[in-house]
KOLDRENZA-876289 format. One record per residue (C-alpha): residue number from 1; residue in one letter; chain; x, y, z. Coordinates in Angstrom, 2 decimals. Example, Ala and Ser with C-alpha at 12.3 -4.5 7.8 and 13.67 -1.06 7.14 Angstrom:
BEGIN
<rec finu="1" martor="A" doro="A" c1="12.30" c2="-4.50" c3="7.80"/>
<rec finu="2" martor="S" doro="A" c1="13.67" c2="-1.06" c3="7.14"/>
***
This chain:
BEGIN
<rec finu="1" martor="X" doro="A" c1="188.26" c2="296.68" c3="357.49"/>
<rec finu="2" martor="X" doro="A" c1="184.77" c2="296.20" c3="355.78"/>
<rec finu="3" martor="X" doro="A" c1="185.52" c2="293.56" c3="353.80"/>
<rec finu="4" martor="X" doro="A" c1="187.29" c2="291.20" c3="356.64"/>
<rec finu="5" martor="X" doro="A" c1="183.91" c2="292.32" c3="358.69"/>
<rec finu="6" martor="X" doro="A" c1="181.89" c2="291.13" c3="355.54"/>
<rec finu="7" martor="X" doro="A" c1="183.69" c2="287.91" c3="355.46"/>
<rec finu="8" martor="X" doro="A" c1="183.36" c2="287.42" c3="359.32"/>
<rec finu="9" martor="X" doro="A" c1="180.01" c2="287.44" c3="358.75"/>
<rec finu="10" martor="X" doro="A" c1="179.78" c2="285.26" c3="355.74"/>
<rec finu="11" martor="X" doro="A" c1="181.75" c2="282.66" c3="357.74"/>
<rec finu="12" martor="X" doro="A" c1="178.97" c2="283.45" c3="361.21"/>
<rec finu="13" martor="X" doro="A" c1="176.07" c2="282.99" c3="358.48"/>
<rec finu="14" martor="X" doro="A" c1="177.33" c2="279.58" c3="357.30"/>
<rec finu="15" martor="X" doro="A" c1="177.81" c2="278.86" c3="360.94"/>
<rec finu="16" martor="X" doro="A" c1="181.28" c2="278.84" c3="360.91"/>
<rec finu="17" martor="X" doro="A" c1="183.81" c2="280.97" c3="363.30"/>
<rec finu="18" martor="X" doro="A" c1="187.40" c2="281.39" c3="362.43"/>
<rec finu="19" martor="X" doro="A" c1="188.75" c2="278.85" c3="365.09"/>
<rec finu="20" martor="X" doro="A" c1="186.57" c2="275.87" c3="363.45"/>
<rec finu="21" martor="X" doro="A" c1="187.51" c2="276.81" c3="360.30"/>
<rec finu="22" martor="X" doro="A" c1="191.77" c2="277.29" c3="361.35"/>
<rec finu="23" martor="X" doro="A" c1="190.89" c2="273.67" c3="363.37"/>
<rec finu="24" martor="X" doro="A" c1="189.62" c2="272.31" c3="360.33"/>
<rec finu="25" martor="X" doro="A" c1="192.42" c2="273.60" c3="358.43"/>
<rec finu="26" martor="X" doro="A" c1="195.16" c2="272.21" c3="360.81"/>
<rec finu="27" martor="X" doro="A" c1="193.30" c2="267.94" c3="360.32"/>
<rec finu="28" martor="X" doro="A" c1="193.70" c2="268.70" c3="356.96"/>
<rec finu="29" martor="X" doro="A" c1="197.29" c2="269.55" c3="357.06"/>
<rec finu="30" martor="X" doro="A" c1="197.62" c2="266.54" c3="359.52"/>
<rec finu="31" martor="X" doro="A" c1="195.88" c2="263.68" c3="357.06"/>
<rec finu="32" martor="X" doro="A" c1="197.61" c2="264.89" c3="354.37"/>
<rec finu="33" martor="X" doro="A" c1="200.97" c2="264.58" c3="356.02"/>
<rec finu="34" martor="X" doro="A" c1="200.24" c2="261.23" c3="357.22"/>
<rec finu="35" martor="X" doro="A" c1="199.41" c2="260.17" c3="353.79"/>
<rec finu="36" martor="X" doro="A" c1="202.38" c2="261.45" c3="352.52"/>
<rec finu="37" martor="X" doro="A" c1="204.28" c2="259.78" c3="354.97"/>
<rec finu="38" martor="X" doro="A" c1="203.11" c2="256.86" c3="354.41"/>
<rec finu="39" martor="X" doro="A" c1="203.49" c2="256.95" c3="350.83"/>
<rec finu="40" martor="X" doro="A" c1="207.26" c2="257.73" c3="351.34"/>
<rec finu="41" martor="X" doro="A" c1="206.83" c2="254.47" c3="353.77"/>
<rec finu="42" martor="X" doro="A" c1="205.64" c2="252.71" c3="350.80"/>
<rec finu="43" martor="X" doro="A" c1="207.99" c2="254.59" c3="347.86"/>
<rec finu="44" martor="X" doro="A" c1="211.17" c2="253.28" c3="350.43"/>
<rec finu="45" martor="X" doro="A" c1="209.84" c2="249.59" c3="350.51"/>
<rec finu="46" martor="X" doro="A" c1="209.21" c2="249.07" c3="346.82"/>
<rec finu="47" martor="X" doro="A" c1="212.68" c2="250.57" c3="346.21"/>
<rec finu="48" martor="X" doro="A" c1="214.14" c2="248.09" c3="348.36"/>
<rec finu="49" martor="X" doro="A" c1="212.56" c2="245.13" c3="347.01"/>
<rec finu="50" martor="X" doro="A" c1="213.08" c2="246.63" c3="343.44"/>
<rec finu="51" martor="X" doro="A" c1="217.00" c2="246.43" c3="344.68"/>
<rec finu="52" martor="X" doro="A" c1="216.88" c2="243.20" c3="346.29"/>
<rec finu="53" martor="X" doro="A" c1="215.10" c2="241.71" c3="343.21"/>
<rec finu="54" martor="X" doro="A" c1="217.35" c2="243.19" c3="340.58"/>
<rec finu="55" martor="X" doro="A" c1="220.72" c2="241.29" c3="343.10"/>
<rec finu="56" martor="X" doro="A" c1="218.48" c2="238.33" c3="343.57"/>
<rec finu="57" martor="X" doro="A" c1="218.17" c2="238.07" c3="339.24"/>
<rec finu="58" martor="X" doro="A" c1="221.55" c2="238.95" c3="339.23"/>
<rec finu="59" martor="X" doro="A" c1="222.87" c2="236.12" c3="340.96"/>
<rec finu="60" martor="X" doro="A" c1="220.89" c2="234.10" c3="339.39"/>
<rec finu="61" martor="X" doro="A" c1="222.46" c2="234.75" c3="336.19"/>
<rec finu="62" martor="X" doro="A" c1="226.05" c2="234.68" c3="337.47"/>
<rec finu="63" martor="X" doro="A" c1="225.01" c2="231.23" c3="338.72"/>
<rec finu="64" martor="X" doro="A" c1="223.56" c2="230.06" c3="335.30"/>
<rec finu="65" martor="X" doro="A" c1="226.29" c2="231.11" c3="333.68"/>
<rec finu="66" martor="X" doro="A" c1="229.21" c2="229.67" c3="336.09"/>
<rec finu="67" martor="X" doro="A" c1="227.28" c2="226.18" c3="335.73"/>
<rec finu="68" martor="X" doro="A" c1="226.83" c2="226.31" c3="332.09"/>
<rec finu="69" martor="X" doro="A" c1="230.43" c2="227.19" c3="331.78"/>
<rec finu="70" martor="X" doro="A" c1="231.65" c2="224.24" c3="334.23"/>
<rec finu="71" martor="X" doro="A" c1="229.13" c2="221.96" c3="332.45"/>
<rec finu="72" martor="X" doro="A" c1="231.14" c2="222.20" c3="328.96"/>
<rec finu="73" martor="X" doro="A" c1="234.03" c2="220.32" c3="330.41"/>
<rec finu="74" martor="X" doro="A" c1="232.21" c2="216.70" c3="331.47"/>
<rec finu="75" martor="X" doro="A" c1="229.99" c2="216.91" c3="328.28"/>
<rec finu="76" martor="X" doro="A" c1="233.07" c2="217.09" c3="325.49"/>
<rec finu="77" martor="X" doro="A" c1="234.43" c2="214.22" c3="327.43"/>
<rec finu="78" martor="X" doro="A" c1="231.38" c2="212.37" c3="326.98"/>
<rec finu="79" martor="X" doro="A" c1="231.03" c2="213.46" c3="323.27"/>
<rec finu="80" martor="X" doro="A" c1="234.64" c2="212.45" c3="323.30"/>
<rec finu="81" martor="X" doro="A" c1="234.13" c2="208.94" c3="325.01"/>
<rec finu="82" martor="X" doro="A" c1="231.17" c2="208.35" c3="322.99"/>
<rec finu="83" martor="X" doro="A" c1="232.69" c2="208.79" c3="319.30"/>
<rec finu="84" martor="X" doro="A" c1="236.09" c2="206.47" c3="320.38"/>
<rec finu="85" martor="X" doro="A" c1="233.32" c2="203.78" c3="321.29"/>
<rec finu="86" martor="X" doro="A" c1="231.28" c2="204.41" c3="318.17"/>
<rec finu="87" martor="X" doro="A" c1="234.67" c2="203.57" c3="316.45"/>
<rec finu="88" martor="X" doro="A" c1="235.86" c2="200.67" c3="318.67"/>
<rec finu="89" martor="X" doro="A" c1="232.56" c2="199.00" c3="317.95"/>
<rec finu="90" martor="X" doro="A" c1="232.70" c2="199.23" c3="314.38"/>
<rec finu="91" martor="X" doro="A" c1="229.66" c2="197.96" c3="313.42"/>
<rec finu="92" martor="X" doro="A" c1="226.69" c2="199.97" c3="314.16"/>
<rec finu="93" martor="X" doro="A" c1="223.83" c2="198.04" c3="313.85"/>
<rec finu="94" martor="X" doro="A" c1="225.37" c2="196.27" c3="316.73"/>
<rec finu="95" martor="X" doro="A" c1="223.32" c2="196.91" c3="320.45"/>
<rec finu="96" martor="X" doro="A" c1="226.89" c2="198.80" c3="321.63"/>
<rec finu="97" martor="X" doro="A" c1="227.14" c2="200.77" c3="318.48"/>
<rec finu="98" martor="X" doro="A" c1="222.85" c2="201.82" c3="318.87"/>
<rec finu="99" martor="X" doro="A" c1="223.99" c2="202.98" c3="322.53"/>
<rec finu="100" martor="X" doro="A" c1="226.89" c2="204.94" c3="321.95"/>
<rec finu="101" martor="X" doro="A" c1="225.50" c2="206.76" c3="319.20"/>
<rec finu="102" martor="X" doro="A" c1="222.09" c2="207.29" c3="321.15"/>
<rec finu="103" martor="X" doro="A" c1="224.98" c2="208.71" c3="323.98"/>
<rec finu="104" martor="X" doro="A" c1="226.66" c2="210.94" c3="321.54"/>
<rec finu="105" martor="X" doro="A" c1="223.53" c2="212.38" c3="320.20"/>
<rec finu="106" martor="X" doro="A" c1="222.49" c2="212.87" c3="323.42"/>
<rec finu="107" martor="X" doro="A" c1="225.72" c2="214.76" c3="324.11"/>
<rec finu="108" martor="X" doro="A" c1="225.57" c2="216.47" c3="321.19"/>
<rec finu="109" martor="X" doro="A" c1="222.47" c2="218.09" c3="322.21"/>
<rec finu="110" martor="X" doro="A" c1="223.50" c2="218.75" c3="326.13"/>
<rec finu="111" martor="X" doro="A" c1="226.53" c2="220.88" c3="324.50"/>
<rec finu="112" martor="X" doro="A" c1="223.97" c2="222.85" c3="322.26"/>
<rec finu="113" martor="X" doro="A" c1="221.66" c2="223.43" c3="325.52"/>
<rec finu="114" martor="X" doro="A" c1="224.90" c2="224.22" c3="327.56"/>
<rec finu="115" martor="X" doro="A" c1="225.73" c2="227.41" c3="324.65"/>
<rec finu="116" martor="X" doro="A" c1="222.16" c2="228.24" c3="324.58"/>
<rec finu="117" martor="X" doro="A" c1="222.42" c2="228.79" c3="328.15"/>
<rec finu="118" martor="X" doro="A" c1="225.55" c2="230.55" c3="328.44"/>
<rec finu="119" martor="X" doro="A" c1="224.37" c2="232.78" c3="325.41"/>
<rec finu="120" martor="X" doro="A" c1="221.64" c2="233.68" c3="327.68"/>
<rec finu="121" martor="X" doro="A" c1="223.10" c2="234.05" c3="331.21"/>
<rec finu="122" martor="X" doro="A" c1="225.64" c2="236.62" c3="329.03"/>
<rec finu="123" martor="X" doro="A" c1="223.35" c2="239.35" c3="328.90"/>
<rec finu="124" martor="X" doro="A" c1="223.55" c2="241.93" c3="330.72"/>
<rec finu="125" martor="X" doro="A" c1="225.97" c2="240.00" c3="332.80"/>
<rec finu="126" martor="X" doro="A" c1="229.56" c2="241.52" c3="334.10"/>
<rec finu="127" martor="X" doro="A" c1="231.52" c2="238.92" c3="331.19"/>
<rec finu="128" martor="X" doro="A" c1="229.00" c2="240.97" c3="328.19"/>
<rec finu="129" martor="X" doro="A" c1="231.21" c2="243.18" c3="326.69"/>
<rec finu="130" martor="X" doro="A" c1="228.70" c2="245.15" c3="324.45"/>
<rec finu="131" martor="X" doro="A" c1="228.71" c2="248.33" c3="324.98"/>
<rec finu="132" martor="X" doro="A" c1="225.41" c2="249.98" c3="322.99"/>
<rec finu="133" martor="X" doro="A" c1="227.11" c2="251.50" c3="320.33"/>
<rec finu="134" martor="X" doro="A" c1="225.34" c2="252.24" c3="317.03"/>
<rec finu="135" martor="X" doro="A" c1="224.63" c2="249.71" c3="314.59"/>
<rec finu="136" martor="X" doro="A" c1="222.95" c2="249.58" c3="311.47"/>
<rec finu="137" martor="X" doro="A" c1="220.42" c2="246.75" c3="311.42"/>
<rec finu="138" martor="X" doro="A" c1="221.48" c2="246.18" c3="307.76"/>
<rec finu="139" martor="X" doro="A" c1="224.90" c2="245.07" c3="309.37"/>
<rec finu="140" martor="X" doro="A" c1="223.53" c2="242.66" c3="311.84"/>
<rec finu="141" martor="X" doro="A" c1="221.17" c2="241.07" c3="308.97"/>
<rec finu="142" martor="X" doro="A" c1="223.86" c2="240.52" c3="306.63"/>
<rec finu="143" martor="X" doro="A" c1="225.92" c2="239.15" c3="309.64"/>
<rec finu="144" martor="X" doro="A" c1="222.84" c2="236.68" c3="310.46"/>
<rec finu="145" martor="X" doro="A" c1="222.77" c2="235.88" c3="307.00"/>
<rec finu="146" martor="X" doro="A" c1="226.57" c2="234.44" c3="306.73"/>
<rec finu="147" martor="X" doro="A" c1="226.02" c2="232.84" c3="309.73"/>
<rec finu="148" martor="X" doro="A" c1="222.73" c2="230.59" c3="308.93"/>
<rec finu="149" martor="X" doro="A" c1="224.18" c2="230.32" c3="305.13"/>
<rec finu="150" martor="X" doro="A" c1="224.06" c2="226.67" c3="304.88"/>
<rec finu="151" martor="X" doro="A" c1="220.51" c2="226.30" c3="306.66"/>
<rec finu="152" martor="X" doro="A" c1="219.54" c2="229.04" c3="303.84"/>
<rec finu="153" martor="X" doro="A" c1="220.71" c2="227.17" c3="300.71"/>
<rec finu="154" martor="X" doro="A" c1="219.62" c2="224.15" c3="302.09"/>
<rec finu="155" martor="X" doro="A" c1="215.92" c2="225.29" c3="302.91"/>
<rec finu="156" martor="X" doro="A" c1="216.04" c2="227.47" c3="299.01"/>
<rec finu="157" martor="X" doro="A" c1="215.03" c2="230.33" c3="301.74"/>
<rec finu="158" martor="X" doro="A" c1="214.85" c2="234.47" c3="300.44"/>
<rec finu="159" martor="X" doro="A" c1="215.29" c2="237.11" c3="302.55"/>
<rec finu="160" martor="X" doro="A" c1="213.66" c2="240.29" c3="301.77"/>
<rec finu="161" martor="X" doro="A" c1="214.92" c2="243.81" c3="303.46"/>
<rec finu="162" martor="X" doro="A" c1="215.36" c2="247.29" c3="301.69"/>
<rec finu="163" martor="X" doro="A" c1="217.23" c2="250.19" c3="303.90"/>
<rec finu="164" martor="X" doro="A" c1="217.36" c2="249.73" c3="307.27"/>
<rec finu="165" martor="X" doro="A" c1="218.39" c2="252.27" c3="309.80"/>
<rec finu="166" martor="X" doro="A" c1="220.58" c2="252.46" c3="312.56"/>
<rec finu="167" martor="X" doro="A" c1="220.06" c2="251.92" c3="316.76"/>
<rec finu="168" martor="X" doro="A" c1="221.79" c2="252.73" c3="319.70"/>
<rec finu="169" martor="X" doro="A" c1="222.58" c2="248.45" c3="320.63"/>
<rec finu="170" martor="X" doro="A" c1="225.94" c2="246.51" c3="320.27"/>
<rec finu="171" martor="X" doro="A" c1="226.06" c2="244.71" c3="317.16"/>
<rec finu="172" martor="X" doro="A" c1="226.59" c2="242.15" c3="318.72"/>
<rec finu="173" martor="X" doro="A" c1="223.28" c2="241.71" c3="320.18"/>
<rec finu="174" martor="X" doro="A" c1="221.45" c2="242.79" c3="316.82"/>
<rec finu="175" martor="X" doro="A" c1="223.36" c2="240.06" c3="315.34"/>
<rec finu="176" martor="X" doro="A" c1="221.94" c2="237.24" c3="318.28"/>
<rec finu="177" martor="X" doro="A" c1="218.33" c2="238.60" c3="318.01"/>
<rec finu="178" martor="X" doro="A" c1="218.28" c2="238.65" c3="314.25"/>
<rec finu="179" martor="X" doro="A" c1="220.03" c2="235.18" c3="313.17"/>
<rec finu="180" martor="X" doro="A" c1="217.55" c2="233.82" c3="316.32"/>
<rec finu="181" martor="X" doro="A" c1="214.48" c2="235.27" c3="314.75"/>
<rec finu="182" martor="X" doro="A" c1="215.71" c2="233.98" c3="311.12"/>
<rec finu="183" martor="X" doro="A" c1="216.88" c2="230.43" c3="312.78"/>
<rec finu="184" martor="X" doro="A" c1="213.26" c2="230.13" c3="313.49"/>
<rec finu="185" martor="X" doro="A" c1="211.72" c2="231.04" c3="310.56"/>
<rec finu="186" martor="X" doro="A" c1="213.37" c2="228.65" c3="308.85"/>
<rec finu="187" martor="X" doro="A" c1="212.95" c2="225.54" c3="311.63"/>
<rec finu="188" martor="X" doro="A" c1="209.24" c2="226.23" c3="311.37"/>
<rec finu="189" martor="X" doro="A" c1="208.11" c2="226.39" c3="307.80"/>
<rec finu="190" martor="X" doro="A" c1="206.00" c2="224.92" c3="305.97"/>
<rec finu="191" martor="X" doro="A" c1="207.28" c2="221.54" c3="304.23"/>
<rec finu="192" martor="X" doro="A" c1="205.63" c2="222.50" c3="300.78"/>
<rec finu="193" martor="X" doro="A" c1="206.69" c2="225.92" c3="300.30"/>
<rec finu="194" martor="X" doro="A" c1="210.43" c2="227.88" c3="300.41"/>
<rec finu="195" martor="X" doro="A" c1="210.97" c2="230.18" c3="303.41"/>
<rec finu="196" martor="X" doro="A" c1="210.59" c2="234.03" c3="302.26"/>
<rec finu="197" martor="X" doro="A" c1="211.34" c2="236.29" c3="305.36"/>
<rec finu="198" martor="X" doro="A" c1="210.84" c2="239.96" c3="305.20"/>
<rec finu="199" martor="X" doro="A" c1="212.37" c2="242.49" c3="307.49"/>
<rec finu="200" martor="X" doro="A" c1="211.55" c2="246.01" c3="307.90"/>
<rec finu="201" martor="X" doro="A" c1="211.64" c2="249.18" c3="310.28"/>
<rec finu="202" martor="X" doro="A" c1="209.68" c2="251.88" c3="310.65"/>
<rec finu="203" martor="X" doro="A" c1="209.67" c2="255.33" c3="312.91"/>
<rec finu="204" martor="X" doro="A" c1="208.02" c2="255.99" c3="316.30"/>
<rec finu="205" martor="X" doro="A" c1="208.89" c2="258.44" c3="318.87"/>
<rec finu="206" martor="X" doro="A" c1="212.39" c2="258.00" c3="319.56"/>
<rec finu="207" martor="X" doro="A" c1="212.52" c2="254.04" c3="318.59"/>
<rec finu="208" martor="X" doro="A" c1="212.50" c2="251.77" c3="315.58"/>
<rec finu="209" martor="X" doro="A" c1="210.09" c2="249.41" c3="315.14"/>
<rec finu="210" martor="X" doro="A" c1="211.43" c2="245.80" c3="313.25"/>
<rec finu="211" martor="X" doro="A" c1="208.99" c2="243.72" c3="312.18"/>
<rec finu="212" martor="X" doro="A" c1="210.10" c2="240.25" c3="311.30"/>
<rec finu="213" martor="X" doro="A" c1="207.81" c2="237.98" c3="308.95"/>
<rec finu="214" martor="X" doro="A" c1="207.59" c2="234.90" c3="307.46"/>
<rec finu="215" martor="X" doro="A" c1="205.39" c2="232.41" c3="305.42"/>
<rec finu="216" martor="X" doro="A" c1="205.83" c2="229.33" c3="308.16"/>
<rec finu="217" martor="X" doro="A" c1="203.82" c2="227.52" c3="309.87"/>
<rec finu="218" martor="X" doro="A" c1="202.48" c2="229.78" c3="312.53"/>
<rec finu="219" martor="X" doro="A" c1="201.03" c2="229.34" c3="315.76"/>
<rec finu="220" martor="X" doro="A" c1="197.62" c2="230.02" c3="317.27"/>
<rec finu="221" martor="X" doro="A" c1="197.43" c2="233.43" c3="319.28"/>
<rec finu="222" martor="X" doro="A" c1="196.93" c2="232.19" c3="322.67"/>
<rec finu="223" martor="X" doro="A" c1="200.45" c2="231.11" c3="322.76"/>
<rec finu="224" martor="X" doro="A" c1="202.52" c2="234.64" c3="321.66"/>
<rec finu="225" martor="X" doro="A" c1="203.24" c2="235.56" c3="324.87"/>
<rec finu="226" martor="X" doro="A" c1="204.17" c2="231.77" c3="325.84"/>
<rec finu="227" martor="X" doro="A" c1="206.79" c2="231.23" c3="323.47"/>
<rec finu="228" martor="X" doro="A" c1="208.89" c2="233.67" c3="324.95"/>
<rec finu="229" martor="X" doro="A" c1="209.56" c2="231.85" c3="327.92"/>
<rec finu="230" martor="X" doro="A" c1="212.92" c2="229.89" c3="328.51"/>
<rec finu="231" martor="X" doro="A" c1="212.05" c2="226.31" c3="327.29"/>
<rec finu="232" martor="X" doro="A" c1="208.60" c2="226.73" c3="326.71"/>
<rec finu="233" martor="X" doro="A" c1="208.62" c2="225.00" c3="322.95"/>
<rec finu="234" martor="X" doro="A" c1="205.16" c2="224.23" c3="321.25"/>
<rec finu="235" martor="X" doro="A" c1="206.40" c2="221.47" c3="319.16"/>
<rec finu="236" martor="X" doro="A" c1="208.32" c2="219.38" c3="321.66"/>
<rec finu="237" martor="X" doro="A" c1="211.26" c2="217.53" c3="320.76"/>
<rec finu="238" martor="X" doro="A" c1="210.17" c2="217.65" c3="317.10"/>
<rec finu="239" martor="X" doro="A" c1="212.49" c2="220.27" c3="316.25"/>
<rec finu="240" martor="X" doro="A" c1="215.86" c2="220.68" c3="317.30"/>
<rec finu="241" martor="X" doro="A" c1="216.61" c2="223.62" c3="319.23"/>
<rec finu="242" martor="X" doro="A" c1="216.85" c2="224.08" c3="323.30"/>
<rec finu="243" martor="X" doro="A" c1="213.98" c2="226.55" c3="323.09"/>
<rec finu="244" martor="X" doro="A" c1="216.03" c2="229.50" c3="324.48"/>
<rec finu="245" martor="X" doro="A" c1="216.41" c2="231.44" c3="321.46"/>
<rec finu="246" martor="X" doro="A" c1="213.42" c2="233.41" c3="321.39"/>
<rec finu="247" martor="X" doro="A" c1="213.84" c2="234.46" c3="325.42"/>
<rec finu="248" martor="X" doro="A" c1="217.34" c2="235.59" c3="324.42"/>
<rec finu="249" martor="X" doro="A" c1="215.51" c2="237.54" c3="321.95"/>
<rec finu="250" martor="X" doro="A" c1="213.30" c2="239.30" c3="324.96"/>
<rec finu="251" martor="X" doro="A" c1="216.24" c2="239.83" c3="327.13"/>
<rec finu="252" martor="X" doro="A" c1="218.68" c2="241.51" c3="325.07"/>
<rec finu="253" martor="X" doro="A" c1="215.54" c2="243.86" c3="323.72"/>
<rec finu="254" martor="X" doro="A" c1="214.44" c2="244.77" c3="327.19"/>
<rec finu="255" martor="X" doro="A" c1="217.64" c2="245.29" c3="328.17"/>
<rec finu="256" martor="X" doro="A" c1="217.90" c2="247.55" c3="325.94"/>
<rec finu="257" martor="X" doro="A" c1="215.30" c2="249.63" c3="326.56"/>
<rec finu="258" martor="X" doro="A" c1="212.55" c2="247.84" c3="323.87"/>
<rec finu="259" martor="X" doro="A" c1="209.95" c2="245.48" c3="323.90"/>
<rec finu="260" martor="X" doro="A" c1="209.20" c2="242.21" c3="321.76"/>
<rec finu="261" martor="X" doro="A" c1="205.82" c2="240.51" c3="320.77"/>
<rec finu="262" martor="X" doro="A" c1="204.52" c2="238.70" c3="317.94"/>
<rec finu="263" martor="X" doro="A" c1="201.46" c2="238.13" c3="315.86"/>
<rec finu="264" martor="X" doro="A" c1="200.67" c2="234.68" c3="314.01"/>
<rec finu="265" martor="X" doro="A" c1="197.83" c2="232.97" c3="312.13"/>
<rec finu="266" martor="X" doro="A" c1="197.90" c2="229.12" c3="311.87"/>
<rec finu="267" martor="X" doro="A" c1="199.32" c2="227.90" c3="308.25"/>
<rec finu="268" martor="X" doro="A" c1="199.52" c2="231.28" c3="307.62"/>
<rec finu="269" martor="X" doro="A" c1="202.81" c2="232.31" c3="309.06"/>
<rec finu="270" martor="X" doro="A" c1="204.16" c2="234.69" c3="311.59"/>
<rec finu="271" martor="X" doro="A" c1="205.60" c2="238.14" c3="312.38"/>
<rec finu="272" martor="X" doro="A" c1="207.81" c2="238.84" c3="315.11"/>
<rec finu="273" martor="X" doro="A" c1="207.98" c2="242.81" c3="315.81"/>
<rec finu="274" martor="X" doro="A" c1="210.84" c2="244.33" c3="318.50"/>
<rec finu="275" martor="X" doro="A" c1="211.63" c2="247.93" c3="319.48"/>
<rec finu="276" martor="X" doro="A" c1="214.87" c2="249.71" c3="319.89"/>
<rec finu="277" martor="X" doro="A" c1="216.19" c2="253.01" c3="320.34"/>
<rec finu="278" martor="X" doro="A" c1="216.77" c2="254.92" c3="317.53"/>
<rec finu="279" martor="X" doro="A" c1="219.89" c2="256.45" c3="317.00"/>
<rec finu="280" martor="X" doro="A" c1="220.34" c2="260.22" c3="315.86"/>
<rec finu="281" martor="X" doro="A" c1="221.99" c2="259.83" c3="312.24"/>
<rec finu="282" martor="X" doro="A" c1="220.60" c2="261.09" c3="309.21"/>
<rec finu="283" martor="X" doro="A" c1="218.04" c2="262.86" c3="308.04"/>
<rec finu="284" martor="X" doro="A" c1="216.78" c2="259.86" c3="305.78"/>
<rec finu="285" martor="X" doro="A" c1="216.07" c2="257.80" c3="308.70"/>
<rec finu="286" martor="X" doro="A" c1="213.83" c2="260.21" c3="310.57"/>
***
């Protein structure tokens, strides 16, 4: 009993009675539950755009890939049109021998676009068959390396990589982002000087870290996010290529939990670094 009298009259002194103080109690209550409310308001909305976006990019894909796919069709016959008039004309210095090899180059490259595309729209799509197994990066090197093995003899390129470990992605998709990140080392080098590309790997929480580098060209800085973009190509039609590759790259990492960035000095060449869960395998990797 004395102390509830002692803080009655703490509460009279600051000139406060029990009903203000219950009254001010009870707004309280009422603002906080109307902030909550609307943040579940909010939470709800950004979960269904969130939903709506991830359908919307979804179709999107199923559509890029069910046009690529038709697309094939029209440009072998094309290809196909274009090499029986290359040979009907015989001579090719003549204006219809220029125009149907110009046609079959042209269709040559529309075919390479139409894979690059279809390679893309793939991922992560219902028709990708990977499954996120583990796979040791050493295998989708080597794999990479068989692949781009005339490109490699003819450039004189080396390829430096000492034990690798393993990560919890399809091979398949190891294999895609390392013969891309290769592929392009060895488009952009330098003229003057062989190709060496080293690849390594090391530990962070729960992830690898691969780190990609070469003695090319490079690029300035400003543009490392840029050439991640779908088409976004710094050289033009200089180089061959349907400047996908390196946005296949960034899918099939994100998609698998990762990220992807690179760092690059000018003549000084470039290092492309991606992340990837690390799988749970022996003690020599941890």
């Amino acid at each position: 009993m004395a102390g509830r009298e002692m803080t009655n009259d703490c509460i009279s002194e600051a000139g406060l009675s029990r009903e203000s103080l219950v009254d001010a109690l009870q707004n309280k209550t009422e603002h906080f539950q109307v902030r909550l409310s609307r943040h579940r308001r909010t939470s709800e909305l950004l979960r269904r755009e969130n939903e709506e976006l991830k359908r919307s990019n979804e179709d999107l894909e199923r559509f890029a890939y069910a046009v690529s796919h038709d697309l094939k069709s029209p440009i072998r016959t094309v290809s196909l049109c274009a090499q029986l008039l290359t040979k009907q004309c015989g001579d090719t210095d003549s204006e219809a021998g220029q125009l149907a090899q110009i046609i079959q180059s042209n269709a040559r490259r529309a075919g390479e676009l139409i894979e690059d595309l279809l390679a893309h729209a793939r991922v992560g799509s219902p028709d990708d068959t990977a499954t996120g197994q583990v796979t040791p990066l050493e295998a989708g090197v080597r794999s990479a390396i068989e692949s781009l093995d005339g490109e490699l003899r003819e450039t004189g390129a080396e390829i430096v990589y000492g034990s690798l470990p393993s990560v919890v992605v399809s091979r398949t998709h190891v294999e895609q982002v390392f013969q891309n990140l290769i592929e392009n080392a060895l488009k952009y080098r330098r003229p003057t000087l062989a190709p060496r590309i080293e690849i390594s790997a090391r530990k962070q929480v729960g992830q690898w870290v691969i780190a990609v580098a070469d003695n090319g060209q490079g690029f300035e800085p400003e543009y490392a996010e840029v050439i991640f973009q779908p088409f976004k190509r710094l050289h033009g039609t200089e180089y061959a290529g349907s400047g996908i590759g390196l946005a296949t790259c960034r899918k099939i990492v994100e998609r698998n939990g990762g990220k992807i960035w690179a760092k690059s000095t000018p003549n000084s060449g470039s290092t492309f670094y991606f992340s990837l869960p690390a799988a749970r395998t022996c003690a020599t990797e941890g």
